[in-house]
VEXVOLO-379420 format. One record per residue: residue in one letter; z, y, x of N, C-alpha, C in turn. Coordinates in Angstrom, 1 decimal. Each point is the difference from the previous one (the first is absolute). Layout:
<r resn="A" n_Z="Z" n_Y="Y" n_X="X" ca_Z="Z" ca_Y="Y" ca_X="X" c_Z="Z" c_Y="Y" c_X="X"/>
...
***
This chain:
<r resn="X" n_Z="0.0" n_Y="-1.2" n_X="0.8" ca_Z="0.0" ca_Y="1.2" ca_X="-0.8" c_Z="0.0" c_Y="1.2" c_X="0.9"/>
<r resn="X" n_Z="-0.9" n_Y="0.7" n_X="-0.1" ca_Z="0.0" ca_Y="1.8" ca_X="0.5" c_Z="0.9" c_Y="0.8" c_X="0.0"/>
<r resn="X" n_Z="1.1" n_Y="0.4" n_X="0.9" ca_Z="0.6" ca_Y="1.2" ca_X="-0.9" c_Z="-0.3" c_Y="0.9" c_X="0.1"/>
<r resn="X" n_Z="0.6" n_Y="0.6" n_X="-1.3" ca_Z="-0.4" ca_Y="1.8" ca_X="0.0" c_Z="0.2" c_Y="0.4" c_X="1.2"/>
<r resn="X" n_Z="-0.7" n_Y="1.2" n_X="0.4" ca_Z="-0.4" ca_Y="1.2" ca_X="0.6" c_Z="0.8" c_Y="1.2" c_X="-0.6"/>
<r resn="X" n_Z="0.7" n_Y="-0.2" n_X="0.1" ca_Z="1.0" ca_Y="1.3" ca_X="-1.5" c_Z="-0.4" c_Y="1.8" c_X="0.4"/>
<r resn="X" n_Z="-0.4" n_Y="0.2" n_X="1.1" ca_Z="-1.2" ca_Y="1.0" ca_X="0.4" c_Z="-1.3" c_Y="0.4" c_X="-0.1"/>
<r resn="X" n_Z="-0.5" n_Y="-1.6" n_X="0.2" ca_Z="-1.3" ca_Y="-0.1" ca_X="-0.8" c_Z="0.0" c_Y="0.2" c_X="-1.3"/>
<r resn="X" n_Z="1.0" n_Y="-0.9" n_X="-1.0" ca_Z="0.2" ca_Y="0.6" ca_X="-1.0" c_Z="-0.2" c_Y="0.9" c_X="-0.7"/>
<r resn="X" n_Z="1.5" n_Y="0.8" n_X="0.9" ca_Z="-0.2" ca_Y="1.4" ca_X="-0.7" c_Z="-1.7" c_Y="0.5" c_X="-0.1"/>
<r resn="X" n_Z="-0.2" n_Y="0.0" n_X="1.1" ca_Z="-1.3" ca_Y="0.9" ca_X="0.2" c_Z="-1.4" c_Y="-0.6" c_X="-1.4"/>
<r resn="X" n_Z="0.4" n_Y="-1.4" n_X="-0.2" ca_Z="-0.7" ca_Y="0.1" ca_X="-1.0" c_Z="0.0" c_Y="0.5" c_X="-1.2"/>
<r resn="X" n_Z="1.6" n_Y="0.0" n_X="-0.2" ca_Z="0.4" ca_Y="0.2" ca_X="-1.7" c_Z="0.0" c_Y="1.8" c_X="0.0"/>
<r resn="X" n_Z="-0.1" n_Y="0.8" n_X="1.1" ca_Z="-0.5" ca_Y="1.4" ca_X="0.3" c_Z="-1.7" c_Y="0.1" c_X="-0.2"/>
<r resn="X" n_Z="-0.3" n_Y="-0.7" n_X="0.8" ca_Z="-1.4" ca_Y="-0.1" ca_X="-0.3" c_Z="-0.6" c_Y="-0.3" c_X="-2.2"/>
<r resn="X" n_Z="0.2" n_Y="-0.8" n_X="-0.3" ca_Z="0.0" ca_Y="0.0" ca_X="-0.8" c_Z="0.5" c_Y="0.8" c_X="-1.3"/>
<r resn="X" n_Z="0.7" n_Y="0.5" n_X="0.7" ca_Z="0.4" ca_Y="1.3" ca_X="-1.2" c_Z="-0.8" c_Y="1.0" c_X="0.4"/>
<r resn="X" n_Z="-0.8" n_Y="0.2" n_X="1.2" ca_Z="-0.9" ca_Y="1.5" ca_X="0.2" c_Z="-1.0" c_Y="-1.1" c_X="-0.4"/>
<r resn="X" n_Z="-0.4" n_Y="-0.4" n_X="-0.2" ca_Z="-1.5" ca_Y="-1.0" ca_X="-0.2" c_Z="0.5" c_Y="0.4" c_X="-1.7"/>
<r resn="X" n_Z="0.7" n_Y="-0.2" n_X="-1.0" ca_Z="-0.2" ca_Y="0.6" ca_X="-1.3" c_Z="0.5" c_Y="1.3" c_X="-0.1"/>
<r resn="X" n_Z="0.4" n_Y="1.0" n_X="1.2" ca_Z="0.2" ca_Y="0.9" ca_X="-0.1" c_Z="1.0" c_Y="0.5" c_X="-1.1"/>
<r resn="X" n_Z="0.7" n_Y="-0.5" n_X="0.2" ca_Z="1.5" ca_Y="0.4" ca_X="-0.8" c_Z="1.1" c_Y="0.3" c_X="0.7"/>
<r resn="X" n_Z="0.9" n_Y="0.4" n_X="-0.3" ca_Z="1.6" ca_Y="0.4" ca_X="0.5" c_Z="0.7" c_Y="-1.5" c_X="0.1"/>
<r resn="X" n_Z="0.7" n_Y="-0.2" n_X="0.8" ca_Z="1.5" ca_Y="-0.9" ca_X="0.1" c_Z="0.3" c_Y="-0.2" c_X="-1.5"/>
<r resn="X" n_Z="0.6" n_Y="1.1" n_X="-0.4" ca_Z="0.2" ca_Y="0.1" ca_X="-1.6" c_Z="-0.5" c_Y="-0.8" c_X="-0.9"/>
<r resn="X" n_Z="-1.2" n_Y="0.5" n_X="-0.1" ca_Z="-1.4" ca_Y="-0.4" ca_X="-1.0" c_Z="-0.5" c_Y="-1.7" c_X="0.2"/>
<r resn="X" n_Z="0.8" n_Y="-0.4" n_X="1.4" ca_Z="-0.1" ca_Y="-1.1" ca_X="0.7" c_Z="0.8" c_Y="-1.0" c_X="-0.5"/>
<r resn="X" n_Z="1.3" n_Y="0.1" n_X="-0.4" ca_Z="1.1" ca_Y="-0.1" ca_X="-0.2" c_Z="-0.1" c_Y="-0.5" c_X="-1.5"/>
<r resn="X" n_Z="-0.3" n_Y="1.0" n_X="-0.8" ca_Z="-0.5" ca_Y="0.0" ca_X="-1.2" c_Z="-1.0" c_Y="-1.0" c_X="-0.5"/>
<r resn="X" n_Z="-1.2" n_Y="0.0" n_X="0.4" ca_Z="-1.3" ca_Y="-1.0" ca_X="0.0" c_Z="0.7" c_Y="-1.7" c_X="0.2"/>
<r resn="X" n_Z="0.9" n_Y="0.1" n_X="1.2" ca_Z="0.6" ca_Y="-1.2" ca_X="0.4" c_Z="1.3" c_Y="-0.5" c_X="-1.3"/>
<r resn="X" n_Z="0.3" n_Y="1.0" n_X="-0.6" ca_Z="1.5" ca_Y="-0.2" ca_X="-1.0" c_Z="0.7" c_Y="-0.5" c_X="0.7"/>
<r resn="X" n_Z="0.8" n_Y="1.1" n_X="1.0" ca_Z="0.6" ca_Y="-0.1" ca_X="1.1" c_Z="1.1" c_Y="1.2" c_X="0.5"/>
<r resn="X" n_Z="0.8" n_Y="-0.6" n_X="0.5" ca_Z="0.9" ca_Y="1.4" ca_X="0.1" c_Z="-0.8" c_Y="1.3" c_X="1.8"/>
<r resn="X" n_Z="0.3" n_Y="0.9" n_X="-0.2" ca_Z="-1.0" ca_Y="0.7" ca_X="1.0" c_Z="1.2" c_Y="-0.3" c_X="1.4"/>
<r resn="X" n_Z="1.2" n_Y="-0.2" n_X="-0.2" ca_Z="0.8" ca_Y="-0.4" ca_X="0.9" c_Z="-0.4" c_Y="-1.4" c_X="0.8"/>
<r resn="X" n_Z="-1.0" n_Y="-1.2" n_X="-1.1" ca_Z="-0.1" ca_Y="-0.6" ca_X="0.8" c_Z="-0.9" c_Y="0.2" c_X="1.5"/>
<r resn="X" n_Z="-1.0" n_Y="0.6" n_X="-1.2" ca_Z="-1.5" ca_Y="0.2" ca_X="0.9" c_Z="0.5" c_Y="0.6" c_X="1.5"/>
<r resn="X" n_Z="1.0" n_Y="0.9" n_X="0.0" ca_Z="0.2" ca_Y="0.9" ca_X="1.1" c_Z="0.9" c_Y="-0.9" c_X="0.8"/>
<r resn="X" n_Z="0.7" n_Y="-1.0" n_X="-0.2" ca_Z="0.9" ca_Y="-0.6" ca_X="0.4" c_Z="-1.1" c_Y="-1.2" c_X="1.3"/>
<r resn="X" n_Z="-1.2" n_Y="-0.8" n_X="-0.6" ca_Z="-1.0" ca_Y="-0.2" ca_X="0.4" c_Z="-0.6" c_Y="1.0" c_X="0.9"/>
<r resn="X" n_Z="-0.2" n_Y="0.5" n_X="-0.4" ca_Z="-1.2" ca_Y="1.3" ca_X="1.1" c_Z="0.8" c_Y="0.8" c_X="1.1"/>
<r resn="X" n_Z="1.3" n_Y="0.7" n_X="-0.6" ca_Z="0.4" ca_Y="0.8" ca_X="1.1" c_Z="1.9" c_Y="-1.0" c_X="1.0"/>
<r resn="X" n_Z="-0.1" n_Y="-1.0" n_X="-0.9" ca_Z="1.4" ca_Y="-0.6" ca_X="1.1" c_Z="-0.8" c_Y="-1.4" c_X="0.0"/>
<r resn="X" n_Z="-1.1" n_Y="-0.1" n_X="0.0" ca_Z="-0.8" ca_Y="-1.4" ca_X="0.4" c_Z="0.9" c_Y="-1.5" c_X="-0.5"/>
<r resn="X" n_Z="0.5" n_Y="0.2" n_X="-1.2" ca_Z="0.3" ca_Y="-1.5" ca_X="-0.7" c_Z="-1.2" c_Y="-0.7" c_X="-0.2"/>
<r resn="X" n_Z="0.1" n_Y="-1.2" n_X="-0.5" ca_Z="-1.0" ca_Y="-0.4" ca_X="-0.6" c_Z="0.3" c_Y="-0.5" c_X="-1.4"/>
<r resn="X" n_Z="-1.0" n_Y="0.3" n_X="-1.0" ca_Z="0.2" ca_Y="-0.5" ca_X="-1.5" c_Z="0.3" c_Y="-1.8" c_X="-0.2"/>
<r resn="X" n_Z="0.4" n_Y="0.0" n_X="-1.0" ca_Z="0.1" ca_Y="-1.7" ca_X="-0.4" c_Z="-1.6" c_Y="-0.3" c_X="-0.6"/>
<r resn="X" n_Z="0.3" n_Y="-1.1" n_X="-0.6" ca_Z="-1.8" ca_Y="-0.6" ca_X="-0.3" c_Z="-0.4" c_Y="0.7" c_X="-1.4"/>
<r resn="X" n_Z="0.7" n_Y="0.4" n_X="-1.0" ca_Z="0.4" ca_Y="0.4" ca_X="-1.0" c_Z="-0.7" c_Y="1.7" c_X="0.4"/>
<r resn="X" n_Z="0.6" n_Y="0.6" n_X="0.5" ca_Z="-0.3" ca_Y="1.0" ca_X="0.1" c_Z="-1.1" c_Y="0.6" c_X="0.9"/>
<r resn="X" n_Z="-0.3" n_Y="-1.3" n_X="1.2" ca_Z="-2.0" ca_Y="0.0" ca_X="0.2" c_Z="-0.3" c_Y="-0.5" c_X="-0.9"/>
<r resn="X" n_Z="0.2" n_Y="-0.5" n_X="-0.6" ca_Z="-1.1" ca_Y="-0.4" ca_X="-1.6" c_Z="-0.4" c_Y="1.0" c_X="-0.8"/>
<r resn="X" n_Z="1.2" n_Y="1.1" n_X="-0.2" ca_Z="-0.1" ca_Y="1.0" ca_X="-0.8" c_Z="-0.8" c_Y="1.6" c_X="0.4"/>
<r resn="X" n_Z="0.0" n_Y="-0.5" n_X="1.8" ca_Z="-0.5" ca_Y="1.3" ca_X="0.6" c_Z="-1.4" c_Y="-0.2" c_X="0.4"/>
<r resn="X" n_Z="-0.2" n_Y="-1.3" n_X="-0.1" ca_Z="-1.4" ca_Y="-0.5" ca_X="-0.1" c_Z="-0.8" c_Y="0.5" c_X="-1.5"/>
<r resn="X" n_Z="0.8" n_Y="-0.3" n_X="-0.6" ca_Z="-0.7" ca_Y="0.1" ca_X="-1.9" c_Z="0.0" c_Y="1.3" c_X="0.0"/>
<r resn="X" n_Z="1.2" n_Y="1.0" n_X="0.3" ca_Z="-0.1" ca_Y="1.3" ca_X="-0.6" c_Z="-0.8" c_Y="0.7" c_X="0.9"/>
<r resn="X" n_Z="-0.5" n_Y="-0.2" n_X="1.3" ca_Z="-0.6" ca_Y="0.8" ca_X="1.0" c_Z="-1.4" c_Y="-0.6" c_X="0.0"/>
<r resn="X" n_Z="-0.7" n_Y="-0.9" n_X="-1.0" ca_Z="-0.8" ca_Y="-0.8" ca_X="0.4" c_Z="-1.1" c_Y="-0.6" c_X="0.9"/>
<r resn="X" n_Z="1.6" n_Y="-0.7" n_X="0.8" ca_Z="-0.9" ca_Y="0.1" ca_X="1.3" c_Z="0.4" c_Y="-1.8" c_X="0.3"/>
<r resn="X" n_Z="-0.8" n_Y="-0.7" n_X="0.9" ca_Z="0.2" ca_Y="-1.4" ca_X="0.6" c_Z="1.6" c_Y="-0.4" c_X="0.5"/>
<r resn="X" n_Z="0.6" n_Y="-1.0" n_X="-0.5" ca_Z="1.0" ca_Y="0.2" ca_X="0.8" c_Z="0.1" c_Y="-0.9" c_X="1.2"/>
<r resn="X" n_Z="-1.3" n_Y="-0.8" n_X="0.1" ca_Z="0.0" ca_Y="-0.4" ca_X="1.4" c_Z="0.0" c_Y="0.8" c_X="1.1"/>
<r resn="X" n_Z="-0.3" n_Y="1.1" n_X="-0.8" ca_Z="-0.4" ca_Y="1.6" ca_X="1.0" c_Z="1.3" c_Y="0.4" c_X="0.3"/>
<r resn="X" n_Z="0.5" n_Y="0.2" n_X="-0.8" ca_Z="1.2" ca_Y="0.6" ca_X="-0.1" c_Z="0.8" c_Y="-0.5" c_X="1.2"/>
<r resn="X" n_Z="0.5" n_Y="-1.5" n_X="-0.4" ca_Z="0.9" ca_Y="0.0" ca_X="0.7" c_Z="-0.4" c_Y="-0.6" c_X="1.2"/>
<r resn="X" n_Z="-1.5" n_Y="-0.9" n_X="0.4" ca_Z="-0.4" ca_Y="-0.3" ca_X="1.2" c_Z="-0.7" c_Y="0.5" c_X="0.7"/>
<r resn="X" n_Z="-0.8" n_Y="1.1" n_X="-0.7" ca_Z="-1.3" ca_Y="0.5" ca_X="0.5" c_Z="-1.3" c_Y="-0.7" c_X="-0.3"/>
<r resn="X" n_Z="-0.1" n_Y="-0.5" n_X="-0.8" ca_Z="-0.6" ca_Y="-0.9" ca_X="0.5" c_Z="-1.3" c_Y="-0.1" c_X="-1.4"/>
<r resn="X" n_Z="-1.1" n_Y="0.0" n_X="0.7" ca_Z="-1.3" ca_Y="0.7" ca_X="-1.4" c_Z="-0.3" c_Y="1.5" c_X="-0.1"/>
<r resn="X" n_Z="-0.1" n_Y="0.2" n_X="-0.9" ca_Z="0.1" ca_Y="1.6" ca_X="-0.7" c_Z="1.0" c_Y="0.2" c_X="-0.7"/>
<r resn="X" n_Z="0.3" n_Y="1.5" n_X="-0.1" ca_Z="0.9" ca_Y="0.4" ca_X="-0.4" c_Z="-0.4" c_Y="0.2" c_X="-1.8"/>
<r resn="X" n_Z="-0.8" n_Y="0.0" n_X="-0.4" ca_Z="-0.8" ca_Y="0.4" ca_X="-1.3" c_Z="-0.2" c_Y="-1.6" c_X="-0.7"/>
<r resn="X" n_Z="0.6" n_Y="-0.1" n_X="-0.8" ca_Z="-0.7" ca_Y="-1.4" ca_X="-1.1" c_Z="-1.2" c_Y="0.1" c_X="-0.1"/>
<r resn="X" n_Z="-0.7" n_Y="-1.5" n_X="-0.5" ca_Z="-1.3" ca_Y="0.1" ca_X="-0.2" c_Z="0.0" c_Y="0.2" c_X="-1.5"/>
<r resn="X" n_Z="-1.3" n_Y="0.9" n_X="-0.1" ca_Z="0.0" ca_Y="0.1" ca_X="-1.4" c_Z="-0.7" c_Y="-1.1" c_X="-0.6"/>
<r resn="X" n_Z="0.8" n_Y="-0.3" n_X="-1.5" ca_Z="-0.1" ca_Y="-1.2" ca_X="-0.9" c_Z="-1.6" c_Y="0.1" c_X="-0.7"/>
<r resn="X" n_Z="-0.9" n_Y="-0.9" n_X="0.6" ca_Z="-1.3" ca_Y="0.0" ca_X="-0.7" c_Z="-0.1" c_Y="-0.9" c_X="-1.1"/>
<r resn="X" n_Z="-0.4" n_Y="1.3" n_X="-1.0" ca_Z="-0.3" ca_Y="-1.5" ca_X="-1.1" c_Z="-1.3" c_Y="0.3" c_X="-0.4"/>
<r resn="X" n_Z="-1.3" n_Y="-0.9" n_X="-0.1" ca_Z="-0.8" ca_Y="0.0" ca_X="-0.3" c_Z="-0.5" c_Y="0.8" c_X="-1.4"/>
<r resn="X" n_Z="-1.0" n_Y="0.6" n_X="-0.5" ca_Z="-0.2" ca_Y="0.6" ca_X="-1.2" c_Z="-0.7" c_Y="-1.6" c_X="-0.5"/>
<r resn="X" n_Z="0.3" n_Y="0.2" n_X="-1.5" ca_Z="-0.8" ca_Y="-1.3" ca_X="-0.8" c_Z="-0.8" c_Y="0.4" c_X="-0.7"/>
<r resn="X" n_Z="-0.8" n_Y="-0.7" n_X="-0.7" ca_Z="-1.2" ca_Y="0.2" ca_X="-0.2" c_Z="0.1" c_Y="0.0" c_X="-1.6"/>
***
């Protein structure tokens, strides 16, 4: 098993909030999250539980293989559904 990079980390879960161009706040919010955690992550380099990369993955919508390994793109693929006829 890989471990976190809890630097690399951060740098992603920063990255990703200027990639939708929002505030910490607005971050916080999207994630249904307290803003104490987010900072708690980003500026004293904790790391989240799996629960709450799940959630920062969903509300920031972004990969969370990315997230927490680096690893892919940071951007989901978008869901193709064919048109029918």
């Amino acid at each position: 098993m890989m471990p976190i990079d809890r630097d690399r980390f951060r740098e992603r879960l920063l990255a990703a909030i200027k990639l939708r161009d929002i505030s910490i706040e607005e971050a916080a919010r999207r994630c249904d999250m307290p803003v104490s955690s987010l900072e708690c992550w980003i500026y004293k380099r904790h790391l989240p539980g799996m629960q709450a990369l799940s959630g920062l993955a969903t509300g920031l919508e972004i990969s969370l293989d990315w997230l927490v390994l680096g690893i892919g793109r940071a951007t989901r693929p978008l869901k193709y559904s064919p048109k029918r006829k």
